[in-house]
N, C-alpha and C positions, 0 to 999 in steps of 0.2 A: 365156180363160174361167175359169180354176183361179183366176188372180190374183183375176178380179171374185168370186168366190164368197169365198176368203178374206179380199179387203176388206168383204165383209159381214157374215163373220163376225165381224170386228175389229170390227166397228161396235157389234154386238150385245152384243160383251162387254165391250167400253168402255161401255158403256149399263149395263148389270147390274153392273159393278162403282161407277159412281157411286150405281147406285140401293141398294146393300150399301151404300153406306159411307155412305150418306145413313140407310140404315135403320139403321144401327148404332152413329150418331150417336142417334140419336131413341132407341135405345134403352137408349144407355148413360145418356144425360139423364131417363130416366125410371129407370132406376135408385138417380140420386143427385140427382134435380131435388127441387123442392118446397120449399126454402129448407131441407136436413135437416142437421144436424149433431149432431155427439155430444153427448151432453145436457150431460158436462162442459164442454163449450166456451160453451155457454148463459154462463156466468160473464163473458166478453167483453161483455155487454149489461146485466149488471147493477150497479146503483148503491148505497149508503145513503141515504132520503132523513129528514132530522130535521126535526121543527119545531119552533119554539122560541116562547115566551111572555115579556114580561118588561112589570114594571107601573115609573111613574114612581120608584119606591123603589132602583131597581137589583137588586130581585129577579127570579130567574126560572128558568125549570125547560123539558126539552125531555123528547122521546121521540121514538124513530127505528122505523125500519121501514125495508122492499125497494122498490125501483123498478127497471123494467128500461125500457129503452129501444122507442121501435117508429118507423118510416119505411121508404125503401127499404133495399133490399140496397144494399152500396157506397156507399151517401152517410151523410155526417156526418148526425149526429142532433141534434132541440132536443125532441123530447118523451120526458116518461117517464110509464108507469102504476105507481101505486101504491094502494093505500085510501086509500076518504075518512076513515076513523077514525086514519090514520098522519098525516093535517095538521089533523084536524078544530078542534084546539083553535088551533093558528097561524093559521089560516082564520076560524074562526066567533068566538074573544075576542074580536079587535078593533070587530068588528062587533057585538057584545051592549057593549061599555064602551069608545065612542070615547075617545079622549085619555087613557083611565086605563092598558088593559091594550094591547100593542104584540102583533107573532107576524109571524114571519118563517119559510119555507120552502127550506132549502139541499139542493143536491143532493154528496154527497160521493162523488168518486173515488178517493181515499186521504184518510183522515182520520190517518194518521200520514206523510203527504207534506204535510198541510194543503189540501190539492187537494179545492177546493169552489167552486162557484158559487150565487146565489142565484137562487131558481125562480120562479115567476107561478106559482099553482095556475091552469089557465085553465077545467077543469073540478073541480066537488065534487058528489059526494051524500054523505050522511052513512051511518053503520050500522047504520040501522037503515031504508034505503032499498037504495039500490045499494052503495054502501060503494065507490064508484072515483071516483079522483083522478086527474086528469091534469095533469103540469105541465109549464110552458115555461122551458129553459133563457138567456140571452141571447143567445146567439150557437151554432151545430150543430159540434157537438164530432166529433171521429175518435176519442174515447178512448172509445166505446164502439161498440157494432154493434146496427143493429136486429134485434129478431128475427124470427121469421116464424111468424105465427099461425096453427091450426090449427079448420076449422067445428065449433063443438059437435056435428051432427050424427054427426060421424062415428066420436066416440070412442066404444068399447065397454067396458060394463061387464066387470069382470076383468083388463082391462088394464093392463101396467103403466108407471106413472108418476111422475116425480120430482120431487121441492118444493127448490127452489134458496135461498137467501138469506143473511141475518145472524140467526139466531136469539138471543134473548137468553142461553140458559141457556149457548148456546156460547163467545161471544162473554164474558160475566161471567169466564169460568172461564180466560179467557186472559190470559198476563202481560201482552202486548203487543198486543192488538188492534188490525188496520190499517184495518179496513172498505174495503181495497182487494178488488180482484178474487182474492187469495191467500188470502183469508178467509173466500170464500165456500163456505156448506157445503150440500151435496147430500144428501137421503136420498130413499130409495127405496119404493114400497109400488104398490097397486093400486087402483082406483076403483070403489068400492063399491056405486052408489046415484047417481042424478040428485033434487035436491029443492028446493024451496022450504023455507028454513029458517022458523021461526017469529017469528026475531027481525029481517026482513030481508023484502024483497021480489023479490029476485034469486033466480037458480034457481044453485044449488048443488052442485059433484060432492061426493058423501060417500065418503070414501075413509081409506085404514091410511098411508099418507103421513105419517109425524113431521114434523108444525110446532112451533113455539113462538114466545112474543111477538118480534118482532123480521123473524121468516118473515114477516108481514104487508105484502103488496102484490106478495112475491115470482111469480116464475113457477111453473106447475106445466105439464111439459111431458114429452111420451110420448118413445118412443126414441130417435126422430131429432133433436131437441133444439125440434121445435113446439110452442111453448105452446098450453095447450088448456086454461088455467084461471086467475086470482088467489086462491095463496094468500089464507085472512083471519083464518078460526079453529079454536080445539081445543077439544073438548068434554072437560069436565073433572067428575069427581065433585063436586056442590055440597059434600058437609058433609067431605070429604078434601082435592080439589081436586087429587085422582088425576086423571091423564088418562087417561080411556076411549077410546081407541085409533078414536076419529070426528071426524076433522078433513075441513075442510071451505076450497073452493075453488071462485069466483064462475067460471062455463061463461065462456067466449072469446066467445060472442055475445053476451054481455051487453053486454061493451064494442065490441063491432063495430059494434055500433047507434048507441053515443054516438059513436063518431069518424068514423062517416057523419055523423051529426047535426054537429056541428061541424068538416068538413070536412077533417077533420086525416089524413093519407095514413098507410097502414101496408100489410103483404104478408100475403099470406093464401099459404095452401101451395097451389102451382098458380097463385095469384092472377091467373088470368087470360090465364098463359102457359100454354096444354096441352100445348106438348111438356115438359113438365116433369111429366106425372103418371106415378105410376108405375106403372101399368097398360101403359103405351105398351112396358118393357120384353117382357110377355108378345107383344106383336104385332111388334112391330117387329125385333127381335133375331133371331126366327127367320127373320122376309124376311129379314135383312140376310144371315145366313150361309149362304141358300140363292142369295142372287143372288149375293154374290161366290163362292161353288163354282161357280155355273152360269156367270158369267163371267170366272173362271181356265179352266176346262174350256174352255172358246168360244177363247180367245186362245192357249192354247199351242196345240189344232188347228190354229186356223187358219196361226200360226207354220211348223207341219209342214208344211200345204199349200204353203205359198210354199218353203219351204226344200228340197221335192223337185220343186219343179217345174225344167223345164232353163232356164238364163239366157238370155236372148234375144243376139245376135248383136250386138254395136256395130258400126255404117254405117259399111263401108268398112274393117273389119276383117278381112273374108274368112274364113281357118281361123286367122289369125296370131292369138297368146296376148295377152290385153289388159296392157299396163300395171300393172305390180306395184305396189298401195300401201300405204304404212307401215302396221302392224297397232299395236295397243295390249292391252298385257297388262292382268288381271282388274283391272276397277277398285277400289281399296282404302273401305273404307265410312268413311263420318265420325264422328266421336263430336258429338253434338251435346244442346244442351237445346232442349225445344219446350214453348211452352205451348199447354194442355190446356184452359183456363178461363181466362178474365178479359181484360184487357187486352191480354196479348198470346196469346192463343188464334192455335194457327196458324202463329204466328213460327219460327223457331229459328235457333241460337246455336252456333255453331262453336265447340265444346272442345277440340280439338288449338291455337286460336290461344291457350289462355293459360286462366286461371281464369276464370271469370262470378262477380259478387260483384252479388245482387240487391238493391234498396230507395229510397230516396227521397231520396239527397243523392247528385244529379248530378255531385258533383267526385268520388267515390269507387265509385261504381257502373256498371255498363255495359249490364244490366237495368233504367233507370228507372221509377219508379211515380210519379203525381202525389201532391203535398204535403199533400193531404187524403184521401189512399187509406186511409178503416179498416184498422188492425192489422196495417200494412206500417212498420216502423220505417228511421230514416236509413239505415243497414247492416243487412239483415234476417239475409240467409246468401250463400253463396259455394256454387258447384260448380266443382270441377276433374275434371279427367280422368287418371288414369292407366295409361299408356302401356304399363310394366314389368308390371301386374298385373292389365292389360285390365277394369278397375274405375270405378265414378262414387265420387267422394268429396265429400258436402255437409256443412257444418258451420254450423250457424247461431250468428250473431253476437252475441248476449245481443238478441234480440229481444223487443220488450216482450211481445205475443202469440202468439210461438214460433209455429214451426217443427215440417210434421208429416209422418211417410213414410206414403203412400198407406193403410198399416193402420189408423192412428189413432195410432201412438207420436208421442209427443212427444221431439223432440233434445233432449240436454242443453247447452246454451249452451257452444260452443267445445269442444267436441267432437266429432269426424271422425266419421261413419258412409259405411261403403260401400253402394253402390248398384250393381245391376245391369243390364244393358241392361230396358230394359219398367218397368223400376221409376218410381213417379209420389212426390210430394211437392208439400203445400200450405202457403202461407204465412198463418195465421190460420185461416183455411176456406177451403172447396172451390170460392170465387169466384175464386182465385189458385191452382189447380192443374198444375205442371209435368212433364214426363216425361223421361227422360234416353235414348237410345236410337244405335242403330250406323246411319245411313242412307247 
């Protein structure tokens, strides 16, 4: 009778411990769900994009501005947003002066790598309408990431917010300008005002945000790294041409509306997936750490119960002593890596057999990732284990989009950092999150 009672009790607290670990899943995923990333890492998804002008003479003249990328999480990308006034004249010349004046739309990944493709606007309004451009690259790239957009409803005035891009006055003042992803410059401020500007038809956050020419098309995006706006303008003294500290950046619904309308896919924060909001960490977190208490408490009782009850008699044993069997001393823990997120969520990796070297060339790795995984490079990083100092040691390999431990530090390329048991690290972002641990 003892036995069936504490087989119930196992049952119960086999039960309460998956439904903890289910709830503590759901709630750590609402802690860092929602497509959220460090606003610096926003840079991953952003581009240069220039248009250029040229008439039968061999003259011809360009202007640049920001585009960021937007599709799902994890797949290569072929669209970018930018302003309609950053292609307006490459777009709308050819069209006012066939055969005289020519205009062409490149998308630049490093402009001092030469790494550029040419674009299809496939959407324009001009600016003094909506002012957004959308273009199509030829073929979906892994050299940048989409981002994940954020409902205008929900930003609050006072908030704060950051405007990403290639500013002109920044950009001028450099010897070496790359317009790669190292170039991009971030400033900071808060959102002042929701409006319909005057010179425009689109609704507007008015906000302390430094932009400047060039910022145009860029993202403006809250903590987590969701955008929740296109940079477009800075309001500037008419007869000085002082900038009065009111710039200004097109709401995220504006363009929500066109890439329905033109059926073009992008991620909204949550987008659809609810165990990613983060509301779910207030609810779910606290099940989780009451049912795994209540079922650790259940299973070590029930443990007790079985372990004082008397052993039943083996048939035909009589009083004689049973047969001695080999005992096995405390089993030694493993050092292992486990992923946490992504593709291999789940897995893990035995570090006493040798280094783990993660990335995407198969002859050299033992971690693979497919050949189009975003901002996973051939040789990304390595973890070892060491033995003498009871330590994790990861060193990332000159990764194109580095290498980050669980806080948000970024490694320094070929450089050893230690790591300790529970300690986590991501490859690009938190869609390739690993954990290092003694099981």
């Amino acid at each position: 009778m003892e036995a069936k009672k504490s087989s119930g009790k196992q049952v119960v607290a086999i039960l309460l411990l998956v439904i903890g670990l289910a709830a503590g899943v759901f709630g750590v995923l609402g802690l860092v769900g929602g497509g959220g990333m460090d606003p610096y890492e926003v840079r991953n998804g952003i581009v240069m994009v220039r248009g250029t002008i040229s008439d039968t003479q061999g003259n011809s003249q360009y202007g640049w501005g920001t585009g960021w990328a937007i599709g799902k999480p994890g797949e290569p990308v072929e669209y970018f947003v930018t302003n309609g006034h950053v292609v307006a004249e490459a777009y709308e010349y050819p069209k006012l002066y066939p055969g005289q004046i020519f205009g062409k739309v490149q998308v630049f990944y490093s402009e001092a790598e030469n790494d550029y493709v040419q674009a299809q606007v496939v959407y324009y309004s001009p600016g003094t309408e909506k002012d957004i451009a959308i273009v199509k690259i030829p073929s979906p790239t892994d050299k940048r990431v989409a981002l994940t957009l954020r409902d205008s409803d929900t930003v609050e005035m006072g908030m704060t917010a950051y405007a990403l891009g290639f500013p002109g006055d920044s950009s001028n003042r450099q010897t070496f300008p790359t317009f790669g992803m190292d170039d991009v410059t971030i400033t900071r401020g808060i959102i002042s005002n929701q409006v319909i500007p005057a010179w425009a038809t689109h609704e507007a956050f008015q906000m302390d945000v430094s932009i400047a020419g060039g910022n145009s098309g860029g993202p403006l995006v809250d903590e987590r790294g969701r955008v929740i706006g296109i940079n477009t303008s800075a309001a500037t003294d008419p007869q000085t041409g002082v900038p009065l500290g009111m710039n200004y950046a097109i709401v995220i619904d504006e363009l929500t509306k066109i890439l329905d309308g033109e059926q073009i896919e992008y991620t909204m924060a949550g987008g659809g997936l609810s165990w990613t909001q983060p509301w779910f960490a207030y609810v779910f977190l606290p099940i989780g750490v009451l049912a795994l208490i209540g079922g650790i408490i259940l299973l070590v009782t029930s443990q007790k119960g079985v372990q004082g009850a008397p052993a039943p008699a083996a048939a035909g044993a009589g009083t004689g002593k049973a047969p001695a069997r080999g005992g096995r001393g405390p089993v030694e823990k493993r050092a292992v890596l486990r992923g946490v997120t992504g593709k291999y969520s789940g897995q893990s990796f035995d570090l006493l057999k040798g280094k783990v070297v993660i990335g995407r060339d198969p002859a050299t790795c033992n971690i693979v990732f497919d050949k189009n995984t975003p901002g996973i490079s051939g040789r990304h990083c390595q973890v070892v284990y060491d033995p003498n100092e009871d330590c994790f040691i990861i060193t990332d390999l000159g990764s194109s989009y580095g290498t980050f431990l669980g806080n948000g530090k970024k490694l320094t390329a070929n450089v050893a950092e230690k790591l300790s048991t529970g300690d986590t690290f991501y490859l690009c972002d938190n869609a390739n999150r690993f954990v290092v641990s003694k099981e």
